[in-house]
Backbone as JSON, one array per atom type, in Angstrom:
{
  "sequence": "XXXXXXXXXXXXXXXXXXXXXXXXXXXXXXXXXXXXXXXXXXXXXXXXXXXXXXXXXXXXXXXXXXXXXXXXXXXXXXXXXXXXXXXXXXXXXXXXXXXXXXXXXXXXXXXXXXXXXXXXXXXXXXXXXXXXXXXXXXXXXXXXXXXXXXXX",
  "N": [[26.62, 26.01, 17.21], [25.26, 22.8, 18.06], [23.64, 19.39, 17.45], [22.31, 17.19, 19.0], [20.84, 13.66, 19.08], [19.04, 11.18, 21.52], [18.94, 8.19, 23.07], [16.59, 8.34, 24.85], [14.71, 9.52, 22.7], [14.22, 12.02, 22.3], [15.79, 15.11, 20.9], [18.18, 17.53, 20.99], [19.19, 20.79, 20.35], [22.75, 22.14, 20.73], [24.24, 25.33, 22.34], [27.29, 25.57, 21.36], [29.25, 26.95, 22.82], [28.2, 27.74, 25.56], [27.21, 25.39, 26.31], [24.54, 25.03, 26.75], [21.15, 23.6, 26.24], [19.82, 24.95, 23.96], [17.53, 24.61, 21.84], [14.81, 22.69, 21.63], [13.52, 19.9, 19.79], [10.77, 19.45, 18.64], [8.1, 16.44, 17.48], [6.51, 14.42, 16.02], [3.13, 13.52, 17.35], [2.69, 11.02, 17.23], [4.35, 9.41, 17.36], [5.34, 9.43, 20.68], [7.08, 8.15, 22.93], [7.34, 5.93, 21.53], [9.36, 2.96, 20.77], [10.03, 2.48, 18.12], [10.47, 4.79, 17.32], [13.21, 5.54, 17.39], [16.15, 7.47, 16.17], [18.01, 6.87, 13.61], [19.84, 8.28, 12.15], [21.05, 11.28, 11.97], [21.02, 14.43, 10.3], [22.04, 17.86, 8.73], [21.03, 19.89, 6.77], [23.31, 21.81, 4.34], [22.73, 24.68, 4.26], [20.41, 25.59, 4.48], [17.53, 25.86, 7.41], [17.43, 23.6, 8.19], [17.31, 19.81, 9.79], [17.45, 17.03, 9.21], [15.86, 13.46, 9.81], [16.7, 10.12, 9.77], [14.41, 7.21, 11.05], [13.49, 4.43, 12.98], [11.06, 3.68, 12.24], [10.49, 3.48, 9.82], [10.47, 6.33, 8.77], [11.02, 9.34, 7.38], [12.26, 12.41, 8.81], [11.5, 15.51, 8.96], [13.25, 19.03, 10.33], [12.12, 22.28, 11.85], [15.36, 24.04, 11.97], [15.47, 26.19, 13.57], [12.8, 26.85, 14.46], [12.53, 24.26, 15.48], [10.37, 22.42, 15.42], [8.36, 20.14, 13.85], [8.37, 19.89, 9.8], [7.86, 18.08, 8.11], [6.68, 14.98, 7.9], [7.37, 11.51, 6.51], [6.36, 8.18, 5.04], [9.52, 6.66, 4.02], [10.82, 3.65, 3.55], [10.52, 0.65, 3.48], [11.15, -0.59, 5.84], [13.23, -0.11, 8.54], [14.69, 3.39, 8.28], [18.13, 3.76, 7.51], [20.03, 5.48, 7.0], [21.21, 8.65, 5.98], [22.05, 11.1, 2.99], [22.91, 14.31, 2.04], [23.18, 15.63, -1.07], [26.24, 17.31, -3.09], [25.14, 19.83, -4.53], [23.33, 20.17, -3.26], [20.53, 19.51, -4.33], [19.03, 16.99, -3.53], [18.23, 14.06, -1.46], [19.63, 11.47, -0.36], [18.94, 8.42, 0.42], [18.85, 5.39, 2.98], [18.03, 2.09, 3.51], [17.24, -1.11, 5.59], [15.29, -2.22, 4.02], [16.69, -3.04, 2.11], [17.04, -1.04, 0.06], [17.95, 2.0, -1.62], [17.21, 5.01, -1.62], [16.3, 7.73, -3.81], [16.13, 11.01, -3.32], [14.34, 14.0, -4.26], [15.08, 17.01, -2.69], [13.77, 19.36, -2.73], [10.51, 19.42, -3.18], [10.28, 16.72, -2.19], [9.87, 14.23, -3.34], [10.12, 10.81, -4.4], [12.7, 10.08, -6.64], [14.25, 7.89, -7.47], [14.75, 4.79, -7.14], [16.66, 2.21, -5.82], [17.19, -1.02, -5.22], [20.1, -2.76, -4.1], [21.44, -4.04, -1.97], [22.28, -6.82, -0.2], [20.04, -8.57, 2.52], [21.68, -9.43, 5.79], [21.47, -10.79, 8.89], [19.24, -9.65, 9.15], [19.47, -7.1, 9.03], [20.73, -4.52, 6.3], [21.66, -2.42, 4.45], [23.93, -0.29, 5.64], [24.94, 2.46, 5.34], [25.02, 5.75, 3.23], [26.01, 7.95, 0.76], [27.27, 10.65, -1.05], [29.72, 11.58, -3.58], [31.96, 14.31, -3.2], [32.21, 15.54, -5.37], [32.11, 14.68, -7.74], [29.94, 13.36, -9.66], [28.76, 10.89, -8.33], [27.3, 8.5, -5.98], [27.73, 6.26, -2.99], [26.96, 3.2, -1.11], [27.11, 1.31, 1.54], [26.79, -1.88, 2.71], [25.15, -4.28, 5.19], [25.87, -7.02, 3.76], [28.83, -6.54, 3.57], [29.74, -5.55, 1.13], [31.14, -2.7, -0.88], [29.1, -0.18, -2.68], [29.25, 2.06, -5.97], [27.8, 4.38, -7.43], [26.7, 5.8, -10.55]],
  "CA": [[25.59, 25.12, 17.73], [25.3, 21.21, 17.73], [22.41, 18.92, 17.29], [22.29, 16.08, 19.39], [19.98, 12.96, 19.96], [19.7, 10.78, 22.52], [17.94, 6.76, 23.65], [15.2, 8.9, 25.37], [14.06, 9.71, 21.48], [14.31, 13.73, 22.45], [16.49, 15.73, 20.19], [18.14, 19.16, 21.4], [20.29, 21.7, 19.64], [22.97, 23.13, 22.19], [24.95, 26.13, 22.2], [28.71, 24.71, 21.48], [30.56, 28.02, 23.51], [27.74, 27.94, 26.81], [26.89, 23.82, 26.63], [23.15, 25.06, 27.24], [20.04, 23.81, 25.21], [19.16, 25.86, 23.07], [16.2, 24.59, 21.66], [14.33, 20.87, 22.13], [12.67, 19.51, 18.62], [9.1, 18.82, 18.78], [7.97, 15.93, 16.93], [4.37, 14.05, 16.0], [2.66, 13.4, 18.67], [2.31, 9.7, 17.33], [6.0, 8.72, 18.04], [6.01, 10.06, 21.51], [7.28, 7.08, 23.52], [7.45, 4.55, 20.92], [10.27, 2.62, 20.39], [10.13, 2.18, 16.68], [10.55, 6.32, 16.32], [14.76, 5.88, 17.21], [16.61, 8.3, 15.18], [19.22, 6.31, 13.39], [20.66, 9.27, 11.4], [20.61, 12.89, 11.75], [21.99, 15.6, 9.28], [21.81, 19.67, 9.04], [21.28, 21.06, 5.77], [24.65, 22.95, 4.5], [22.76, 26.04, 4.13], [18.6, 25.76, 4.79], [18.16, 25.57, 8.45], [16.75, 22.3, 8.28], [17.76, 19.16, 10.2], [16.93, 15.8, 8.6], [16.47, 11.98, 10.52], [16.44, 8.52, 9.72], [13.82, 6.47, 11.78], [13.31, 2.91, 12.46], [10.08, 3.53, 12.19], [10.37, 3.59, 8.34], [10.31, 7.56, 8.21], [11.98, 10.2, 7.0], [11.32, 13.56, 9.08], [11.98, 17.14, 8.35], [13.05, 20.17, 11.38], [12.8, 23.72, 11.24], [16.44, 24.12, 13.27], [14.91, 27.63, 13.97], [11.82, 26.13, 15.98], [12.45, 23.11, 16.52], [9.11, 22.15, 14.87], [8.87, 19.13, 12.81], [7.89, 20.28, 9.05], [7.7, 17.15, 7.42], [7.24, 13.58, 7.6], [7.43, 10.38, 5.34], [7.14, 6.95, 4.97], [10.12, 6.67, 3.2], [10.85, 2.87, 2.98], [9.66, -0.56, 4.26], [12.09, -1.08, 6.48], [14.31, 0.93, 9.27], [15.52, 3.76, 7.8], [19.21, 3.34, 8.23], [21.2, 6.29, 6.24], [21.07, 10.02, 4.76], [23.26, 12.41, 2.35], [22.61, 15.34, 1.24], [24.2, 15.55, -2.63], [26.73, 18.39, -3.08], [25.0, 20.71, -5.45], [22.26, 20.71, -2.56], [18.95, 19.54, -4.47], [18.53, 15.46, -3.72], [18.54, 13.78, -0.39], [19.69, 9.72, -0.42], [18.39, 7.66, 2.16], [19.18, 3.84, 2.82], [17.15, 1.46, 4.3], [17.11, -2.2, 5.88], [14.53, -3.56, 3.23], [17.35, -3.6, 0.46], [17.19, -0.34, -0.84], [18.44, 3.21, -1.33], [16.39, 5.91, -2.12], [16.72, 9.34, -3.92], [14.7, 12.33, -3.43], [14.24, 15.48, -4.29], [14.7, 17.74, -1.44], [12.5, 20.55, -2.31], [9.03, 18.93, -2.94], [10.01, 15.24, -1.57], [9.24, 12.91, -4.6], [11.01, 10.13, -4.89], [12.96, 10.18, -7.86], [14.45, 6.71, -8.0], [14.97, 3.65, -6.2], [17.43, 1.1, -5.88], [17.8, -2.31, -4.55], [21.46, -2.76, -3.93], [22.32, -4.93, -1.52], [21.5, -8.35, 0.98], [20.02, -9.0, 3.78], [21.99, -10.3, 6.62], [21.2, -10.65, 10.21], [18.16, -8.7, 9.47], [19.95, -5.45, 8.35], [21.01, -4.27, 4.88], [22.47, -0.59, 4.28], [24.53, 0.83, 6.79], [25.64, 4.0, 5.27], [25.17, 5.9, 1.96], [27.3, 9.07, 0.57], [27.5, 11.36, -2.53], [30.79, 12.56, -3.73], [31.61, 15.47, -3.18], [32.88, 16.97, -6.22], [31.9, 13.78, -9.12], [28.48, 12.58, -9.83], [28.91, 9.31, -7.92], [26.6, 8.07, -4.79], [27.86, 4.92, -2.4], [26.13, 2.72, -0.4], [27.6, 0.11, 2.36], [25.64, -2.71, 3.46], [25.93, -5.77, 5.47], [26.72, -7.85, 3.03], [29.94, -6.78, 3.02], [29.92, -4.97, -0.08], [30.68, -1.25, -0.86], [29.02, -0.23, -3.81], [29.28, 3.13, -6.06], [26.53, 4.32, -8.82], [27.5, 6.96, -11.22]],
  "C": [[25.79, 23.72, 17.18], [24.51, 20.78, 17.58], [22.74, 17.39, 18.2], [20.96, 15.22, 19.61], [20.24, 11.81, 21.06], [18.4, 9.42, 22.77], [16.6, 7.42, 23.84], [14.73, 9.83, 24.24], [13.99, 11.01, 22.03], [16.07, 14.28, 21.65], [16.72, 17.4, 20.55], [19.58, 19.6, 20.31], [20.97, 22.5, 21.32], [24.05, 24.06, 21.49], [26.67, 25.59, 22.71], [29.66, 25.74, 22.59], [29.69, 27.72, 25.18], [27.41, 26.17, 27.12], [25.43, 23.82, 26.52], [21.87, 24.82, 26.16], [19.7, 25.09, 24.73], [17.5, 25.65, 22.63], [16.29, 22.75, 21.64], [13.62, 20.67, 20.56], [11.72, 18.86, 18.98], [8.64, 17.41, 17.57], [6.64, 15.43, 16.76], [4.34, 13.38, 17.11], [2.34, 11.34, 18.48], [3.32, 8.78, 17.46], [6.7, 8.88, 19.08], [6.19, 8.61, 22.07], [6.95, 5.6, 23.16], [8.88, 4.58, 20.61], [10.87, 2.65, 18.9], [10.45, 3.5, 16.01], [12.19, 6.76, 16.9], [15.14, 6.66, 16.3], [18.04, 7.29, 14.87], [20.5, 7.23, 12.46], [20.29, 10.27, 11.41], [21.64, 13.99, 11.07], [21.32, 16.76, 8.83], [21.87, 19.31, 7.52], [22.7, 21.67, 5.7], [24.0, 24.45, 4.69], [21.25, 26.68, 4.34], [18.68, 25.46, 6.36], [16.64, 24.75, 9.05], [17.43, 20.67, 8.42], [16.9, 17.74, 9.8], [17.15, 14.56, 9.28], [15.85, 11.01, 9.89], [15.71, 7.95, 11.08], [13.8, 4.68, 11.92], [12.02, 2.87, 12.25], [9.6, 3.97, 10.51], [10.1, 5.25, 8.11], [11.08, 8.56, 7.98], [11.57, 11.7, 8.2], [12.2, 14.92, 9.12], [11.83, 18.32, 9.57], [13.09, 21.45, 10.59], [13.8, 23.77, 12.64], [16.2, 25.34, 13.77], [13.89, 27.8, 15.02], [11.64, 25.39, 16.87], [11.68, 22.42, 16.1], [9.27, 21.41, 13.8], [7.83, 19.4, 11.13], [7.7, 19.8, 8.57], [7.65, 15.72, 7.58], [6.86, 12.74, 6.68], [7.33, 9.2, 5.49], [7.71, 6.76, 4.02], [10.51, 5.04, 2.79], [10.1, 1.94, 3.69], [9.94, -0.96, 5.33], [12.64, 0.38, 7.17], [15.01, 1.87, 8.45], [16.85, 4.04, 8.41], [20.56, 4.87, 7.97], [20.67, 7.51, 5.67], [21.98, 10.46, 3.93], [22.66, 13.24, 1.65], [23.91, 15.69, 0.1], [25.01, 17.02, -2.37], [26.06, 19.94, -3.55], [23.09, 21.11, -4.55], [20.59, 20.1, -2.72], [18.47, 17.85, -3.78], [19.26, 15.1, -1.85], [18.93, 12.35, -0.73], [19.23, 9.26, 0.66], [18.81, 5.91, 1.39], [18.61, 3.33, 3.81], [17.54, 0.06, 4.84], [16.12, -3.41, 5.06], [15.44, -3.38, 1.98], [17.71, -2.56, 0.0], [17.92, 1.12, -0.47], [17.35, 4.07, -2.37], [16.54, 7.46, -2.51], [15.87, 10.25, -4.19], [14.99, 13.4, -3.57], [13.86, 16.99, -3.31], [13.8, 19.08, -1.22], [11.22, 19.88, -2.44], [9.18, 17.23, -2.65], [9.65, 14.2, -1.87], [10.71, 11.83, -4.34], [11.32, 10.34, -6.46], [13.73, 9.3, -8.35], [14.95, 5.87, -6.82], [15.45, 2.37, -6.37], [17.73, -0.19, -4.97], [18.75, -3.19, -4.73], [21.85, -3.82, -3.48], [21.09, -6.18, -0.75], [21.21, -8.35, 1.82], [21.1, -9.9, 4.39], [21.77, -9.77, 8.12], [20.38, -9.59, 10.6], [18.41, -7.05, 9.3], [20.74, -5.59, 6.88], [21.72, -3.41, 4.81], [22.61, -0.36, 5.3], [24.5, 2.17, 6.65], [25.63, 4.29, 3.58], [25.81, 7.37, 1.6], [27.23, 9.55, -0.66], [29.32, 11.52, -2.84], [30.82, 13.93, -3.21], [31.82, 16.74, -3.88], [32.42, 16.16, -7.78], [30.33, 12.87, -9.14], [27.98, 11.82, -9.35], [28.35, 9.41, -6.27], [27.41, 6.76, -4.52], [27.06, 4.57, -1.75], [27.09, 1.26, 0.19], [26.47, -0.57, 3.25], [26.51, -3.77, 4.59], [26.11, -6.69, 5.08], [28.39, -7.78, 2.63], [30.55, -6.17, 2.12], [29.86, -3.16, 0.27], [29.79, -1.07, -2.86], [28.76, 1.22, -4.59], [28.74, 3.07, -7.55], [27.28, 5.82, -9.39], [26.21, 7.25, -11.66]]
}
C-alpha cells in the first residue's frame, strides 16, 4: 500500500498490486475546504500504523492508517509547517517550520521537547527539509538561506 495526497486536500491510501483506494483519511471538520490545511509533508510510521502531515496551517496531524481517522492534532509552530522525520530508534518526531524553527517531539505523548531557531528567512520561507541520521545521533535541517545545518 501507498499513501498519497493530492491539491484537492483529500488523502487516500491505495492498494500498490490493484491501484484501488483503499481507504480515504478523514480529517477535522474545520480544515474542510480551506486552503491553509495543504499537506506539505506526509510520513508512515516504520512500524505503528500511523501516518503523520505537515500543514500550512501551522499543524501537525496524526492518522490511524487502519481507519483513516485523524487521532491527533497540533499547533505545532507559527508558521507553515514545512518538514517531518521520524528519529531511528523510533521515539521523537522533528518537524521544521517557516517561522525559523525546528522542532522536536516526543512521539508518544506529543510534548515538545526542544526547539530550535536555525535558520533565515528568505522570500518568506525558512526550512525546507529536516532528517535524523540513521545510525549516529545527528539531526539536519535545510533552509532557504542556503545553509545545511547538522546538530549532534
Amino acid at each position: 500500500q501507498f499513501v498519497v495526497t493530492y491539491d484537492s486536500l483529500k488523502t487516500f491510501i491505495y492498494d500498490t498490486e490493484t491501484g484501488q483506494i483503499v481507504r480515504q483519511f478523514v480529517n477535522d471538520h474545520s480544515s474542510i475546504g480551506d486552503e491553509n490545511y495543504r499537506i506539505n509533508r506526509l510520513i508512515s510510521h516504520p512500524c505503528q500504523p500511523i501516518i503523520i502531515t505537515a500543514h500550512d496551517d501551522r499543524k501537525i496531524r496524526y492518522f490511524d492508517s487502519n481507519s483513516g481517522r485523524m487521532i491527533h492534532s497540533m499547533v505545532a509552530h507559527l508558521d507553515s509547517v514545512t518538514s517531518l522525520a521520524i528519529d531511528p530508534q523510533q521515539t521523537c518526531l522533528l518537524s521544521g517550520s517557516h517561522d525559523r524553527s525546528i522542532r522536536l517531539w516526543n512521539l508518544e505523548n506529543r510534548n515538545c521537547l526542544q526547539e530550535l531557531t536555525v535558520h533565515q528567512k528568505k522570500d518568506d520561507e525558512s526550512i525546507h527539509d529536516v532528517a535524523f541520521h540513521s545510525s549516529k545521533p545527528y539531526m539536519t535541517s535545510v533552509g532557504a538561506d542556503s545553509i545545511a545545518k547538522i546538530y549532534a
